[in-house]
C-alpha positions in Angstrom: 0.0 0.0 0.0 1.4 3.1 -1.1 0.6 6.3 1.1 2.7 9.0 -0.6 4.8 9.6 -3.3 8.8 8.5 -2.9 9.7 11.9 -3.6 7.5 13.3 -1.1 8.5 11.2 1.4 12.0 11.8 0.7 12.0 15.5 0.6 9.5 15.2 4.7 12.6 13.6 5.8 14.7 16.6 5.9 12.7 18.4 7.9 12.1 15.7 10.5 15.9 14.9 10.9 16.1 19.2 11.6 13.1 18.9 13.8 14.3 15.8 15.6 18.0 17.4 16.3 16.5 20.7 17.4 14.0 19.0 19.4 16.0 18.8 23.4 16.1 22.1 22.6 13.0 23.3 21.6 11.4 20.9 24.7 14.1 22.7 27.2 15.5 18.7 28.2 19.3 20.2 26.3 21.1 18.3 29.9 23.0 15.8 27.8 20.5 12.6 29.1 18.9 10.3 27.2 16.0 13.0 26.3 18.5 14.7 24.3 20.4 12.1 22.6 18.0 9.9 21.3 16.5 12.0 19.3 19.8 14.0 18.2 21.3 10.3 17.3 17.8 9.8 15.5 18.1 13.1 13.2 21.4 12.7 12.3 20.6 8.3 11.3 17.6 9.7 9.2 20.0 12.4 7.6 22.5 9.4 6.7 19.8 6.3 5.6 17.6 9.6 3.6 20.8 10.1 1.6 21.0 6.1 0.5 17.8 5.1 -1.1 17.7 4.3 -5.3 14.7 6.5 -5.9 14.2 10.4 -7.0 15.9 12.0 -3.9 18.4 9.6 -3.4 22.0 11.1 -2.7 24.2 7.6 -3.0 21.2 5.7 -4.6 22.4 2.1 -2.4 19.4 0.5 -1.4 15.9 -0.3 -2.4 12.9 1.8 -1.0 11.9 -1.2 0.7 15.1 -1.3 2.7 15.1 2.7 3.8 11.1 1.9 4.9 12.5 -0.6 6.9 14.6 1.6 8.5 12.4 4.5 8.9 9.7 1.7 10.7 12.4 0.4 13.2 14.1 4.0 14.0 10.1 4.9 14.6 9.5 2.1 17.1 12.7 2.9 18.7 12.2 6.6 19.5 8.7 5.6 20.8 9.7 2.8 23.1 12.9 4.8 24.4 9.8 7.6 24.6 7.6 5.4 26.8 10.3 4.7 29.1 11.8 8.3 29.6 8.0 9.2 30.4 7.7 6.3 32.7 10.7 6.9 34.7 9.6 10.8 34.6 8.9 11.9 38.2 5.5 14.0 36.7 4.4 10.3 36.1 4.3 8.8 39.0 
């Protein structure tokens, strides 16, 4: 099933790897934990696999679209379980 166009989805990933860098900053958790890496280590992974896929905003043009969805699905369920856990361990939580 096809959502959106490759070259859409190619040229949202920018953005998102900006947004994700900028974002223990924007969410005033910059203290060097685990709130501030992940998602700095995430941006900069989506800046590296976005530059790899073979299709119309490709940079190195490496791997099949499959393989960069792949990559984009597992880096998503990362950052959401690493998420969950940061919010668990949060002392507002409790």
């Amino acid at each position: 099933m096809r959502i959106m166009p490759t070259w859409l989805h190619g040229m949202l990933d920018y953005p998102l790897a900006a947004l994700l860098i900028a974002l223990p900053w924007l969410g005033g958790v910059a203290d060097n934990g685990p709130a501030m890496r992940v998602p700095r280590v995430a941006g900069i992974a989506i800046l590296i696999i976005r530059s790899l896929p073979a299709y119309e905003t490709g940079i190195i043009r490496l791997i099949p679209v499959s393989g960069h969805l792949a990559v984009d699905g597992v880096m998503g369920d990362e950052v959401d379980v690493l998420g969950r856990d940061n919010e668990a361990e949060s002392p507002a939580a409790v």
